[in-house]
C-alpha positions in Angstrom: 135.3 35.7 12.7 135.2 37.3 16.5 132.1 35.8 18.2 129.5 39.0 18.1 128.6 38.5 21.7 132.0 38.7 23.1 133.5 41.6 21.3 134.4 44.7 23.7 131.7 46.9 24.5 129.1 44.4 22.5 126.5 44.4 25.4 127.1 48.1 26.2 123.1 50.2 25.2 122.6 53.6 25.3 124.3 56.7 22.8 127.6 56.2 24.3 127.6 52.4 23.6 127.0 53.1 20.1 129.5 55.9 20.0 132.0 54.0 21.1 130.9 51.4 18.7 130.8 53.6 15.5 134.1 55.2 16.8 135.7 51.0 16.7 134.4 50.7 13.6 135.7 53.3 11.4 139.1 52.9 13.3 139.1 49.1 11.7 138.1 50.2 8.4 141.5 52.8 8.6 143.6 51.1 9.4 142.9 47.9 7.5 142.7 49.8 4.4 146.4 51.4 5.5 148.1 48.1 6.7 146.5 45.2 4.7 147.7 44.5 1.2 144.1 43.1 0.3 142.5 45.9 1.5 144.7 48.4 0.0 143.4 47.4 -3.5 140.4 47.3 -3.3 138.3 50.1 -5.2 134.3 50.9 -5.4 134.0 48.2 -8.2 135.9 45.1 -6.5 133.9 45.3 -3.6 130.4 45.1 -4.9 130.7 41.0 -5.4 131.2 41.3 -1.9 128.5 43.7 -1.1 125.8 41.4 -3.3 127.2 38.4 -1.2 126.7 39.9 2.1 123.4 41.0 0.9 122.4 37.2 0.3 123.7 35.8 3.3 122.1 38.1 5.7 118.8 37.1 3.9 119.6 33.9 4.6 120.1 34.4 8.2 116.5 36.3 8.2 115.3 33.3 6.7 116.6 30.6 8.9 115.3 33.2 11.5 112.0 33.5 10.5 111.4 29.8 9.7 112.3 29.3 13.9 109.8 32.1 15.2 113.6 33.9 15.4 113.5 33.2 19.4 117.4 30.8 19.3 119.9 32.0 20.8 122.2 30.6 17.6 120.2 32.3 14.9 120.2 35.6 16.5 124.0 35.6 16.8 124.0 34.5 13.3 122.0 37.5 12.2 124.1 39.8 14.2 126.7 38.6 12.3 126.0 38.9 9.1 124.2 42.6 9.9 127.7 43.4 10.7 129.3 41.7 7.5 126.8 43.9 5.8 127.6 47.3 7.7 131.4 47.0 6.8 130.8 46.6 3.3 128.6 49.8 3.6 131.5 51.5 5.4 134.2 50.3 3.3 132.5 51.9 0.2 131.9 55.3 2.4 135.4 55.4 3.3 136.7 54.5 -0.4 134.4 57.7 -1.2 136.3 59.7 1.2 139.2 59.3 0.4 138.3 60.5 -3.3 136.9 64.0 -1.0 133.4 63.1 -2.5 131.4 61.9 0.8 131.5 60.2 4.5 129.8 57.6 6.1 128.8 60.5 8.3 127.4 62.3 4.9 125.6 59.0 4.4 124.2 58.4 8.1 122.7 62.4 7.7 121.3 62.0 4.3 119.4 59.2 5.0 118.2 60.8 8.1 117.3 63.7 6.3 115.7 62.0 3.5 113.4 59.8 6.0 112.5 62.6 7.5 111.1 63.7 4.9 109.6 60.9 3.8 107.7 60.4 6.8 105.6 63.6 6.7 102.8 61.6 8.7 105.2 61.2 11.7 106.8 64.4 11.2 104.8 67.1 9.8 100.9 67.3 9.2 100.0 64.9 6.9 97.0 61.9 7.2 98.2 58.6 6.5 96.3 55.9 8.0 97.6 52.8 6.6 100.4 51.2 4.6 99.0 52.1 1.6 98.5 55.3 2.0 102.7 55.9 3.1 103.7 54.4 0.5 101.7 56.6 -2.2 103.1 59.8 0.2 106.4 58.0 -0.3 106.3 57.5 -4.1 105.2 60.8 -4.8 107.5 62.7 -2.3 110.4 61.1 -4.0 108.9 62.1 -7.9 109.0 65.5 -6.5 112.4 65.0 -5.1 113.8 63.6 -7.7 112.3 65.8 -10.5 111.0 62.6 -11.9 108.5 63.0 -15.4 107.4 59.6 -14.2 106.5 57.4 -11.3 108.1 54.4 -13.3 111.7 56.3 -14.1 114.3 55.2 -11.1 113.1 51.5 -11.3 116.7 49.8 -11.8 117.0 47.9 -14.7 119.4 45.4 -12.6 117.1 44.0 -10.0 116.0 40.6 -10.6 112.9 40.8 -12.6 110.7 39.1 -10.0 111.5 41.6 -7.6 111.7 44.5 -10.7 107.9 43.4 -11.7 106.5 43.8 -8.0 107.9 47.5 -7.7 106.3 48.4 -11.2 103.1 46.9 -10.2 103.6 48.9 -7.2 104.4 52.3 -8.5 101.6 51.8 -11.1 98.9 51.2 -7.9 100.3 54.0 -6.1 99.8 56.0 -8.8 96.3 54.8 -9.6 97.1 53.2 -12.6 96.8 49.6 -12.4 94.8 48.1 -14.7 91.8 45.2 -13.6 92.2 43.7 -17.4 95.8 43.0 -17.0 95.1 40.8 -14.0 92.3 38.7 -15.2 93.0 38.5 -19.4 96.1 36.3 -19.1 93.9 33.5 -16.4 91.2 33.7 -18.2 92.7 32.3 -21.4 95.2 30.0 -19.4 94.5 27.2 -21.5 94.5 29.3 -24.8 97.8 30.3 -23.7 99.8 27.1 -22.5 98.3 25.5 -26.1 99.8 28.8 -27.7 103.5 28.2 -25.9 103.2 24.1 -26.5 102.7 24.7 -30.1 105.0 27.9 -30.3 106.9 28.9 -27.5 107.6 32.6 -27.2 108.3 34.9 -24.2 105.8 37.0 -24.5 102.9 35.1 -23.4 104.7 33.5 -20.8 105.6 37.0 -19.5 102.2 38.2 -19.3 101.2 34.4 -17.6 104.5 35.3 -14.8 103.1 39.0 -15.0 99.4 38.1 -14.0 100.9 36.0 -11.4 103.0 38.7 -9.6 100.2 41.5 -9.8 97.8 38.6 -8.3 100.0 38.4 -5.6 100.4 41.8 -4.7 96.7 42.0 -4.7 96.1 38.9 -2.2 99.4 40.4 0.0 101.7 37.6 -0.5 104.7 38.3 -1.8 105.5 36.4 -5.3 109.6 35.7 -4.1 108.4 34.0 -0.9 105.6 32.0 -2.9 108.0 30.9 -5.3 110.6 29.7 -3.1 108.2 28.2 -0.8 107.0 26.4 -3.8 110.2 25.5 -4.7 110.9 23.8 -1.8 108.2 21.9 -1.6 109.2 20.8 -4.8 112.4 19.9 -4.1 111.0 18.3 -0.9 108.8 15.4 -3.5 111.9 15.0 -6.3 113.8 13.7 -3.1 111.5 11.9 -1.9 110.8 10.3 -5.3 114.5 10.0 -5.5 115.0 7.7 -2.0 111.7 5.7 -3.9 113.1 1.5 -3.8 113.3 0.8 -7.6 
């Protein structure tokens, strides 16, 4: 792939930069999907792999980012890079949509505008929000008017991983006033009760509610649970290679 840094009008700020930009893109997008046999086959379903994979591997490139205080040169081109993987995918699906006369990428750009908008009655309109906290219980319940919701737990997918499923519950269930103290400290208070329950049985339910306590405690304390466990992880991979390169 094209060095970001050296593409045409890559350096260029201001609205006509990104104009000109946008205008690049779509043109790409066009005429690949028009004069490349790959392209040409592709439909809403083939591309999501590829979407999920993009996904990842600008993660990554936040990761490596963040782990360097993100001031290199190399890693910021690498992010920039894989923000613009990301972006196609988002515009090859728009396009795909287009062409079926359902939506645009310009539909898209407006509706999230619109919806943000909305959503951000504290910079927009009248409303007090003087923390985090308190945007995102205006967000939560702005979008269970808007989406005509019975619930502030309906529109939760059932697909996201379940660490990262578990945290938006927990979440939702704050926002809304609901969490529950006994929840918390019931499964750590009868730790031992429970790992001598899963040594002698093993059964998913009480290690659920162990992984459950676990994620609402960090939400609590402001760490997130995905970053804990992967730092964790790492440290444990660190000491099983270390044990490995052990003489003898």
């Amino acid at each position: 792939m094209a060095n970001p840094a050296s593409s045409p009008g890559a350096h260029e700020r201001g609205a006509e930069g990104m104009h000109t930009a946008i205008v690049r893109l779509d043109e790409l997008v066009r005429t690949l999907r028009t004069e490349c046999p790959w392209d040409r086959e592709q439909t809403h379903t083939s591309l999501r792999r590829y979407l999920l994979e993009e996904t990842y591997e600008t993660l990554e490139a936040l990761d490596a980012r963040t782990g360097t205080n993100g001031e290199t040169e190399v890693l910021d081109r690498d992010l920039c890079e894989e923000l613009g993987d990301l972006l196609y995918q988002v515009w090859f699906q728009a396009h795909l949509a287009s062409e079926r006369g359902a939506f645009s990428i310009v539909d898209v750009a407006q509706g999230v505008r619109d919806k943000l908008i909305a959503r951000h009655p504290h910079v927009y309109g009248d409303v007090d929000a003087p923390d985090a906290d308190a945007v995102r219980a205006n967000w939560d319940a702005i979008k269970l008017q808007e989406k005509g919701r019975d619930s502030v737990m309906d529109g939760i997918p059932q697909t996201l991983p379940a660490l990262l499923r578990a945290v938006k519950v927990q979440k939702r269930a704050a926002a809304a006033g609901l969490s529950d103290d006994d929840r918390l400290r019931e499964p750590f208070v009868e730790t031992e009760g429970a790992l001598a329950e899963l040594r002698a049985e093993p059964n998913e339910h009480t290690l659920g509610e162990l992984l459950l306590a676990a994620v609402e405690l960090g939400r609590r304390i402001k760490v997130d649970p995905e970053d804990a466990l992967r730092a964790a992880t790492e440290r444990a991979e660190s000491h099983y290679r270390a044990l490995e390169a052990e003489p003898g």
